[in-house]
C-alpha positions as CSV (number, residue, x, y, z in Angstrom):
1,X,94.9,99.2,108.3
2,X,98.6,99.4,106.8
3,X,100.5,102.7,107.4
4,X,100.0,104.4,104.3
5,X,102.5,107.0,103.3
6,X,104.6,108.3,100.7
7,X,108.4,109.7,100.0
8,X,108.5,113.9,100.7
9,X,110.9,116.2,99.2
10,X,113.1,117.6,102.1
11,X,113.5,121.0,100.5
12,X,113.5,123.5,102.9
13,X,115.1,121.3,105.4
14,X,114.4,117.6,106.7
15,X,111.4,118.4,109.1
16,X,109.6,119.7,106.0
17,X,109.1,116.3,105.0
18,X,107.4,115.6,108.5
19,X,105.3,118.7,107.6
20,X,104.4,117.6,104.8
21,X,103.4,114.2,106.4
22,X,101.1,116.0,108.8
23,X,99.4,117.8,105.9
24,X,98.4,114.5,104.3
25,X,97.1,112.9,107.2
26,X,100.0,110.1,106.7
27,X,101.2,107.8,110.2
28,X,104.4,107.2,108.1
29,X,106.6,108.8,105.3
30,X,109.9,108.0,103.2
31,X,113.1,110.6,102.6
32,X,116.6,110.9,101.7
33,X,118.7,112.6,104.6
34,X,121.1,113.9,102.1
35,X,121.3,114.2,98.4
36,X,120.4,110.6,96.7
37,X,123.2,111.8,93.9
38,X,125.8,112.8,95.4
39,X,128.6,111.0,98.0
40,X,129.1,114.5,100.0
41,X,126.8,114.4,103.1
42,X,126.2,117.6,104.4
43,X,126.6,117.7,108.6
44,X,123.7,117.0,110.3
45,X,123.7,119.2,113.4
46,X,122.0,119.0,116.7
47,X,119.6,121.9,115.3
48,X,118.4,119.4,112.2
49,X,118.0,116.7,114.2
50,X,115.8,118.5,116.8
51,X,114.0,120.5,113.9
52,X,113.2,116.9,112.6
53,X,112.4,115.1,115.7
54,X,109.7,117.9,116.7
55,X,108.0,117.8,113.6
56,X,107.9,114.2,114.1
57,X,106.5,114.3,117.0
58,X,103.8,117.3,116.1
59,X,102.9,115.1,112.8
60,X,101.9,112.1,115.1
61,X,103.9,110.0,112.6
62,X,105.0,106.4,113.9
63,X,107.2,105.6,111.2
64,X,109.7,107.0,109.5
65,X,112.4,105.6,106.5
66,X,115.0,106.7,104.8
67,X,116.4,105.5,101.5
68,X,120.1,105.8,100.7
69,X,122.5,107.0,98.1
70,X,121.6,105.6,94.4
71,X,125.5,106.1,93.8
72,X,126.7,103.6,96.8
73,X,127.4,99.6,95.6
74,X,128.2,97.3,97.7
75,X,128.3,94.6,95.4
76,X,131.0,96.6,93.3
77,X,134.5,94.2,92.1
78,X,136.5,97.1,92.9
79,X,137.9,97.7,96.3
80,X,138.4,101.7,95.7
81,X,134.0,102.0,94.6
82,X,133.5,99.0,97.5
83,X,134.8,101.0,100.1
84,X,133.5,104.2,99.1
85,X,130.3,102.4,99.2
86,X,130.8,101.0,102.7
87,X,132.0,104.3,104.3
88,X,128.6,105.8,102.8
89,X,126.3,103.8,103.9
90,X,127.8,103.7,107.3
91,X,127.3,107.6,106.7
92,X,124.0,107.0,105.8
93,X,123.3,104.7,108.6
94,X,124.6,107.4,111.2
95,X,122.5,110.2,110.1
96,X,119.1,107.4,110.0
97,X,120.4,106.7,113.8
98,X,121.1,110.4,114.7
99,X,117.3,111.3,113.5
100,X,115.2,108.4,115.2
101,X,114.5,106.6,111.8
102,X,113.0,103.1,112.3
103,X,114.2,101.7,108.7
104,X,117.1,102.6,105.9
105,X,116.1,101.2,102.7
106,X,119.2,100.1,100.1
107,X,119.3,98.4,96.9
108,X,121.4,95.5,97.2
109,X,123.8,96.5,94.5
110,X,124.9,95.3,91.1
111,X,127.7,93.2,90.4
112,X,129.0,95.0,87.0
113,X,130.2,91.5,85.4
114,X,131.6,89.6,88.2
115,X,128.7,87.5,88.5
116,X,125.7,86.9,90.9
117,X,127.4,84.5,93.5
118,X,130.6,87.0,93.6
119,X,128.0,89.8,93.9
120,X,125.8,88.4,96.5
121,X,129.1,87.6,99.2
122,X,130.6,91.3,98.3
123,X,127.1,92.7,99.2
124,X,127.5,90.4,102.7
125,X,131.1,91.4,103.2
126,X,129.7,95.1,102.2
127,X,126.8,94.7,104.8
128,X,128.7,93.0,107.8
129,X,131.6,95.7,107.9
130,X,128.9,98.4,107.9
131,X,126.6,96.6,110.8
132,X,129.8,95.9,113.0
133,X,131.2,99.8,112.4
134,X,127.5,100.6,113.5
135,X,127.3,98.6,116.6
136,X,123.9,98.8,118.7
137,X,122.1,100.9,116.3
138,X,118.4,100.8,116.8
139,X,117.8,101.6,112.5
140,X,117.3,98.4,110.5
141,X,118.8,97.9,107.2
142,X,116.1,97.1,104.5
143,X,117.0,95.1,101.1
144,X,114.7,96.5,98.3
145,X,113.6,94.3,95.9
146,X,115.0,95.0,92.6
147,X,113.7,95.2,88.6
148,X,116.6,93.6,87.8
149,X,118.3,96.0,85.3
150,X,121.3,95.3,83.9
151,X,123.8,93.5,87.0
152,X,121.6,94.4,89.6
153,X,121.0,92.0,92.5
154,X,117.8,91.4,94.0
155,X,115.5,90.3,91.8
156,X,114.9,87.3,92.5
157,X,113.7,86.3,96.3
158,X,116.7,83.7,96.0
159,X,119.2,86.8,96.1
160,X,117.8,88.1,99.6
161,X,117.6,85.1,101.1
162,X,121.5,84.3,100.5
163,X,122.1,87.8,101.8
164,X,120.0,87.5,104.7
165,X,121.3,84.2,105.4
166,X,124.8,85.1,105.3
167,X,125.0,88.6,107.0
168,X,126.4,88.3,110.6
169,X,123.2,90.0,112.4
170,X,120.5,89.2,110.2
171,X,118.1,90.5,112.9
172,X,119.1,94.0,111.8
173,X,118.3,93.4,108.4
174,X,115.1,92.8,106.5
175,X,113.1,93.6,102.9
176,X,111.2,96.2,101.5
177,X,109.2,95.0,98.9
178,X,108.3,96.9,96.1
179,X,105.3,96.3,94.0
180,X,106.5,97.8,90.4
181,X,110.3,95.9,91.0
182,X,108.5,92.6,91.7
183,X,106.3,93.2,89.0
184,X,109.1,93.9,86.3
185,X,111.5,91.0,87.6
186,X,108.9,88.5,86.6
187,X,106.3,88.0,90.0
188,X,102.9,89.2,88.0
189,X,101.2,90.4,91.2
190,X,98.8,91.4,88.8
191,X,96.6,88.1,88.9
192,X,94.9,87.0,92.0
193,X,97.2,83.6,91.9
194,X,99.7,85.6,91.4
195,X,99.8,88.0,94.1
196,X,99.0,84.5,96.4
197,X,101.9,82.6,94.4
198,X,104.0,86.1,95.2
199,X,103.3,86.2,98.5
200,X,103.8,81.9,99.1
201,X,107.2,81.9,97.1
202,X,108.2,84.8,99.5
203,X,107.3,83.3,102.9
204,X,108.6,79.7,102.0
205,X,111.9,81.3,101.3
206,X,112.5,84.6,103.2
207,X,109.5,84.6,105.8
208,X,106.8,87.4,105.6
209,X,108.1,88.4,109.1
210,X,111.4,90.0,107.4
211,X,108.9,91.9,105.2
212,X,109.1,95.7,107.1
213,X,107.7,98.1,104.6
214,X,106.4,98.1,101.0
215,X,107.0,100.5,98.1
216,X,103.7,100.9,96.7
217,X,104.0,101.1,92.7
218,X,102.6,100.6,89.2
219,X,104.6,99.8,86.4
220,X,104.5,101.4,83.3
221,X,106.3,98.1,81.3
222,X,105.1,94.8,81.7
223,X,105.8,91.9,84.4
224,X,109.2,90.4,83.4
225,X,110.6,93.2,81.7
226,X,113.5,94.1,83.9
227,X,112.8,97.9,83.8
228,X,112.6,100.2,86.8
229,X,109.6,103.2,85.8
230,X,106.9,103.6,88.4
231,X,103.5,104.5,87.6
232,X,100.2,105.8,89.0
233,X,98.4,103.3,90.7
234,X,96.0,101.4,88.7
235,X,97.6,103.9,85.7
236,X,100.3,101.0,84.4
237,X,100.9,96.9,83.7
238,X,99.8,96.3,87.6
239,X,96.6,97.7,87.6
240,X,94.1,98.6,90.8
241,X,93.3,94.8,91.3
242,X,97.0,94.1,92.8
243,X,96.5,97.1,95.2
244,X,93.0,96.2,96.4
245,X,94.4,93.3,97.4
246,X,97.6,94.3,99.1
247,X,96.1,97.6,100.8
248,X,93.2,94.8,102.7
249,X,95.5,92.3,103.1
250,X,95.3,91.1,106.6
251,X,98.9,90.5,106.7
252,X,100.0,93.7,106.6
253,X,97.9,95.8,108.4
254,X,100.9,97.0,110.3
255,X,103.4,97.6,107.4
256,X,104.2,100.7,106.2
257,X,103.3,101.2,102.6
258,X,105.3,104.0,100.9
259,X,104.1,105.6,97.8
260,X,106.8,106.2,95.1
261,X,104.3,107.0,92.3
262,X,104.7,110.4,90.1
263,X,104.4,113.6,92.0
264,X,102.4,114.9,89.4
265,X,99.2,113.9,86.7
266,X,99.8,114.8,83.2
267,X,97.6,117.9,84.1
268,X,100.2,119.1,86.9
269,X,97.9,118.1,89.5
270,X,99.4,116.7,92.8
271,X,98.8,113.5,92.8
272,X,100.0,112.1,96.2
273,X,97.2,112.9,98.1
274,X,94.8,111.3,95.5
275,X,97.2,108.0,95.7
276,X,96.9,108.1,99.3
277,X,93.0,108.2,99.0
278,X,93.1,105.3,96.8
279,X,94.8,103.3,99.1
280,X,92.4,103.9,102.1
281,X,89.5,103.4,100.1
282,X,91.0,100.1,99.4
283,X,92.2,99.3,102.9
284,X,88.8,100.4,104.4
285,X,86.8,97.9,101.9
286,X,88.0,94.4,103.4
């Protein structure tokens, strides 16, 4: 069975998304380790990170991401947002490290103009100065798949594979695949040859063994529409049929599959735990 999760607010402190973890029963969660809106990073003291690491440890989780910044780009023309970019993800990278995270999730940036082939070496320039400043660390760097709104890169399989073709150490990089992206940049994982088309087009040109965690999604627009909204599982364009499939997919029994879906019905009821449910009913039917 995969390692169904989902992404915890860390209000309170960063352990409280362990708790939280525990409460739910999950082997594996998602967080930010600082606010996703901001560039200040608040210090991460030897009190957090042994806060965290206990809770971890008292949750019996196995896994554990982090996503980073939404503001950093490292596909960005300009040297003075590029290197902002690179200094906070190497930020971002140090605090993963500092807690014992297994995987820091990015998007691979957007290029604002300058074009896909300009973007995709200023995101390996971007990714190759931030490995090196981060020598031996354990954390691997993930490449989301992208909607592909406006300049963004990642969209299309082709984009990851140039970047994990031309990084330095690509065996400290690798993908996290989410379902609603995919879904919106044009893969319709929807259809039972689709999700196998998906899945084929992936391997032939990344290799499913670069695929670490999923991002577990429904769409509220339709496949190839280039917009980024999440929905409840079986609640948008996707439907249940894609996530039947993927949560029994033999493949993956050892991925982590991170839910990103509303906190929230239209009722105000909490709606991870029901997600989460879903998903092991699923997983439990192959």
């Amino acid at each position: 069975m995969p390692l169904f999760g989902a992404h915890f607010s860390v209000a309170g402190g960063l352990h409280n998304a362990a708790a939280t973890a525990q409460r739910f029963k999950c082997p594996t969660f998602q967080l930010f380790t600082k606010n996703a809106n901001q560039w200040a990073a608040p210090t991460l003291t030897d009190e957090h990170i042994r806060l965290f690491k206990e809770a971890v440890a008292e949750a019996k989780v196995t896994s554990v991401t982090a996503h980073d910044s939404y503001l950093i780009n490292l596909a960005a023309p300009g040297d003075e947002l590029f290197d902002k970019s690179v200094n906070a993800f190497v930020i971002e990278m140090e605090r993963a490290e500092a807690l014992g995270l297994d995987y820091l999730v990015t998007h691979p940036g957007a290029h604002v103009g300058s074009g896909e082939p300009a973007g995709l070496a200023r995101v390996i320039d971007g990714l190759n100065r931030s490995l090196k400043r981060c020598a031996g660390f354990r954390v691997k760097v993930l490449l989301e798949t992208t909607a592909g709104q406006g300049t963004t890169l990642g969209w299309k399989f082709e984009h990851l594979q140039t970047l994990l073709n031309g990084v330095a150490e690509p065996e400290r990089c690798g993908v996290c695949f989410d379902t609603c992206h995919v879904f919106a940049a044009g893969y319709d994982v929807s259809t039972e040859a689709g999700y196998a088309d998906t899945f084929a087009h992936f391997d032939a040109l990344i290799g499913l063994d670069k695929l670490n965690v999923f991002h577990v999604n429904d769409s509220v627009k339709g496949v190839g529409c280039r917009v980024d909204r999440h929905a409840l599982l079986g609640k948008g364009k996707v439907g249940n049929d894609c996530f039947k499939r993927l949560a029994a997919d033999p493949r993956f029994d050892d991925r982590p599959m991170i839910l990103e879906t509303p906190k929230e019905d239209d009722d105000g009821r909490e709606m991870d735990p029901v997600m989460l449910k879903l998903l092991r009913g699923y997983a439990k039917k192959k």
